[in-house]
C-alpha positions in Angstrom: 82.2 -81.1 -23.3 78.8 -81.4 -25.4 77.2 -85.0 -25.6 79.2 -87.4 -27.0 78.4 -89.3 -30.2 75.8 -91.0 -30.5 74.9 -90.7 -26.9 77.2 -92.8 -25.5 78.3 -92.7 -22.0 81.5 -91.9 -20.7 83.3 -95.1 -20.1 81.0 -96.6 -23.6 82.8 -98.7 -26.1 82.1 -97.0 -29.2 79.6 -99.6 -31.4 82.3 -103.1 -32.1 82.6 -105.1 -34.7 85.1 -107.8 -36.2 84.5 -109.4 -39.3 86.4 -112.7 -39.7 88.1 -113.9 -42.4 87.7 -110.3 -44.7 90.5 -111.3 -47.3 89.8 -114.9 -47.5 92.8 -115.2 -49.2 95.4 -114.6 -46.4 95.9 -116.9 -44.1 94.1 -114.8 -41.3 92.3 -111.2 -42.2 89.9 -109.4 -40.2 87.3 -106.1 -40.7 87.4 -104.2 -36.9 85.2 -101.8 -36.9 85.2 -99.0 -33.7 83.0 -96.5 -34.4 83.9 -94.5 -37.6 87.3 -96.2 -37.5 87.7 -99.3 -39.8 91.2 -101.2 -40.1 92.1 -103.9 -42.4 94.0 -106.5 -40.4 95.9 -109.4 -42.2 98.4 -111.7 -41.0 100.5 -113.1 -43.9 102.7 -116.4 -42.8 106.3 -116.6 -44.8 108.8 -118.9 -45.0 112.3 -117.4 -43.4 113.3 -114.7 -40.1 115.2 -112.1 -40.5 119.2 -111.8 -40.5 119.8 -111.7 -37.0 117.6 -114.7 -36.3 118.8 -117.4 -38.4 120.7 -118.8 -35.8 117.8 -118.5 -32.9 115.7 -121.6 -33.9 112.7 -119.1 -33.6 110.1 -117.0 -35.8 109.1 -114.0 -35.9 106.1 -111.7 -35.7 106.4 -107.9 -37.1 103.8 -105.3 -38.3 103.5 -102.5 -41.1 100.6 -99.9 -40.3 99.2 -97.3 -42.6 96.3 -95.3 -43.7 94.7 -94.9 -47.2 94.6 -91.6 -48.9 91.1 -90.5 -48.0 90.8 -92.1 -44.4 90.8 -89.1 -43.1 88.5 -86.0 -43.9 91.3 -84.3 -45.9 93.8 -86.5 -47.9 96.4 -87.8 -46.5 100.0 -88.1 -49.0 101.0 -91.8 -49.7 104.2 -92.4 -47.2 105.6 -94.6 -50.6 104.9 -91.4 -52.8 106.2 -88.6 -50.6 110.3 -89.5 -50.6 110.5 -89.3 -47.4 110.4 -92.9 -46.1 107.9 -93.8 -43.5 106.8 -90.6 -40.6 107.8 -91.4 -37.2 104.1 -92.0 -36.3 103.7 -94.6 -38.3 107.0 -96.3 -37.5 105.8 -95.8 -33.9 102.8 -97.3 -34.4 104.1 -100.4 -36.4 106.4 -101.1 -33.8 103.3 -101.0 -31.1 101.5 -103.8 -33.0 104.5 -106.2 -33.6 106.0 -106.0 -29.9 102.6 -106.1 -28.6 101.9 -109.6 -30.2 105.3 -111.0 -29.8 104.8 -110.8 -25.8 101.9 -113.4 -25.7 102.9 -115.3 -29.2 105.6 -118.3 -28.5 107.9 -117.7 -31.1 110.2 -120.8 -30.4 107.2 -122.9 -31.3 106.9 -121.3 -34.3 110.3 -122.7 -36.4 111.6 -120.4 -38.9 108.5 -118.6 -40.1 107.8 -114.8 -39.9 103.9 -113.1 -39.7 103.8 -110.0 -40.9 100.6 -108.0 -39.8 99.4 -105.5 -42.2 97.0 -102.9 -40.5 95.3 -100.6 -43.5 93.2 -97.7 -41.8 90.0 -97.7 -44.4 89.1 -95.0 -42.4 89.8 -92.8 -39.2 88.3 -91.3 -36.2 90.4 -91.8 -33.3 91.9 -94.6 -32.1 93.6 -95.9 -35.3 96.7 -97.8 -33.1 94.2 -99.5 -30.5 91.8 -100.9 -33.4 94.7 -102.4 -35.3 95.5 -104.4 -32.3 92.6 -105.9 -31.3 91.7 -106.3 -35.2 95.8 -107.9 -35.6 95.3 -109.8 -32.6 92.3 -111.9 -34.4 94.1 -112.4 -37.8 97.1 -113.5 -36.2 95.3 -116.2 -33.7 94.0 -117.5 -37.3 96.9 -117.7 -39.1 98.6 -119.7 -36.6 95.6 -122.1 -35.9 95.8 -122.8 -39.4 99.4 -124.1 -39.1 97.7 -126.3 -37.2 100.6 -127.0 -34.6 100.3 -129.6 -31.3 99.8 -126.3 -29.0 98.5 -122.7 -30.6 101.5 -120.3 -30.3 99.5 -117.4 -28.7 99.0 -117.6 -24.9 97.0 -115.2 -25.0 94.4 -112.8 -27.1 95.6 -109.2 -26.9 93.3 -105.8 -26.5 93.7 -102.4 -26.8 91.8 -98.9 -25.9 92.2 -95.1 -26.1 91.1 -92.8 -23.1 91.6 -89.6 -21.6 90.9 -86.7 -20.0 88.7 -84.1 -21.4 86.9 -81.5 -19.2 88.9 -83.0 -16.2 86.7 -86.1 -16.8 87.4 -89.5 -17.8 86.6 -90.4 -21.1 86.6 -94.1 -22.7 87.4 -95.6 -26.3 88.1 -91.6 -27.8 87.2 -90.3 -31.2 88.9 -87.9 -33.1 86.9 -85.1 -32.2 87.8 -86.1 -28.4 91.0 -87.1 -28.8 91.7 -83.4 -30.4 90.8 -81.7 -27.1 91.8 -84.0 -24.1 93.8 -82.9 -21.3 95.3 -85.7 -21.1 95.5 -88.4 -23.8 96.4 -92.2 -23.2 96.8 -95.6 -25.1 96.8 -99.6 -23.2 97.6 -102.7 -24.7 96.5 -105.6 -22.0 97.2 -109.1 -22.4 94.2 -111.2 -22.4 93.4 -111.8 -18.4 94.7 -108.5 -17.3 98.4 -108.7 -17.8 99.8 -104.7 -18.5 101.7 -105.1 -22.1 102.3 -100.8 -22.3 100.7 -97.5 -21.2 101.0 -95.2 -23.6 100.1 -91.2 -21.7 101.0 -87.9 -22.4 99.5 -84.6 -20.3 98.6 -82.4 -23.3 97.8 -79.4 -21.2 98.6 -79.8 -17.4 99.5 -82.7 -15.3 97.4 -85.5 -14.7 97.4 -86.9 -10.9 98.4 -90.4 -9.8 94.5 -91.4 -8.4 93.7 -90.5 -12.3 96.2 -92.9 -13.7 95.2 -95.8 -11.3 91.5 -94.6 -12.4 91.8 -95.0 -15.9 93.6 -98.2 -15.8 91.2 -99.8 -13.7 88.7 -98.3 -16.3 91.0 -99.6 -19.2 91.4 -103.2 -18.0 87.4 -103.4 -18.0 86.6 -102.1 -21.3 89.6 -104.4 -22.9 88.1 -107.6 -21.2 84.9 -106.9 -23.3 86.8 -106.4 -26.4 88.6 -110.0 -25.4 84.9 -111.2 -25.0 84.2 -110.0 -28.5 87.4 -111.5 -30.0 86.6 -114.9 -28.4 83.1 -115.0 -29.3 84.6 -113.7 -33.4 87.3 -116.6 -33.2 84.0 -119.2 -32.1 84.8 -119.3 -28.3 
């Protein structure tokens, strides 16, 4: 494959950033910014769990994911305007973000409240689900500090990275034009300290080979500890 963008080397995060408190008005928000892909993050704290929960004497943490009309280089329908209901991508993806946050958030300590995680791509180049993780994972820590409870609910910050296979090499933190022609195409979601939450990989054209997989993991968990270094240093330490 030709140099990548921007010159970057092959296990290079993309250029990071996280922009606290974006929508000052929700009770945690976030600007993540990887690369060409940008994702609105907010965390919205309600009153109230769903049906099957009322009796649990816990809250709740869900997602909703989608992407604007021009995020992309050609439009891209409105989900809400095409009759259809939601595709199964984007139910797929909302899903990731919810049960990825749930497995380090103590829901017992939160009583009978629900967040609901909005992730709004502003724009996309690869990598849409990973960004609106690590972006989620800051606006949620915020919205619960500011319950201000005896012990934060979240064990744990939460990362995410995309990464694959593309001219039988490994390549880290994929962009669209990347993603579009790996051999192999895969998505982790680590708990803060190292701790596997799911491993997301798909052989597009032939099989990929156990040493690979161990490979890219080992290659995953490093470039998600730096994006838990940049969370920290976002949330003040």
């Amino acid at each position: 494959m030709s140099e990548r963008n921007g010159g970057r080397g092959t296990t290079q995060l993309r250029p990071t950033r996280i922009t606290r408190d974006y929508l000052p008005h929700a009770e945690g928000s976030c600007l993540i910014e990887m690369g060409n892909t940008h994702v609105v993050c907010t965390a919205t704290i309600s009153h109230g769990v769903p049906r099957w929960l009322k009796t649990a004497g816990q809250g709740w943490v869900t997602a909703e994911y989608g992407m604007l009309p021009r995020s992309t280089e050609e439009r891209v329908r409105r989900e809400a305007a095409a009759g259809g209901g939601q595709s199964g991508r984007t139910m797929e993806i909302q899903r990731l973000i919810g049960r990825a946050l749930r497995t380090v958030t103590d829901l017992s300590a939160l009583g009978e409240l629900t967040v609901t995680l909005d992730c709004d791509v502003l724009r996309a180049d690869g990598g849409t689900r990973c960004a609106s993780i690590n972006g989620a994972a800051v606006a949620l820590w915020d919205a619960l500090d500011r319950l201000r409870l005896r012990k934060h609910p979240m064990r744990a910050l939460v990362g995410a990275i995309s990464l694959g296979l593309v001219d039988g090499g490994i390549l880290m933190d994929l962009d669209y034009r990347e993603d579009s022609v790996a051999e192999t195409d895969m998505n982790v979601v680590m708990a803060e300290g190292g701790g596997l939450i799911e491993i997301q990989g798909t052989a597009e054209r032939a099989p990929f080979a156990r040493d690979q997989l161990d490979r890219m993991l080992d290659l995953a968990a490093a470039a998600i500890a730096k994006i838990n270094e940049l969370q920290r240093k976002v949330l003040g330490g």
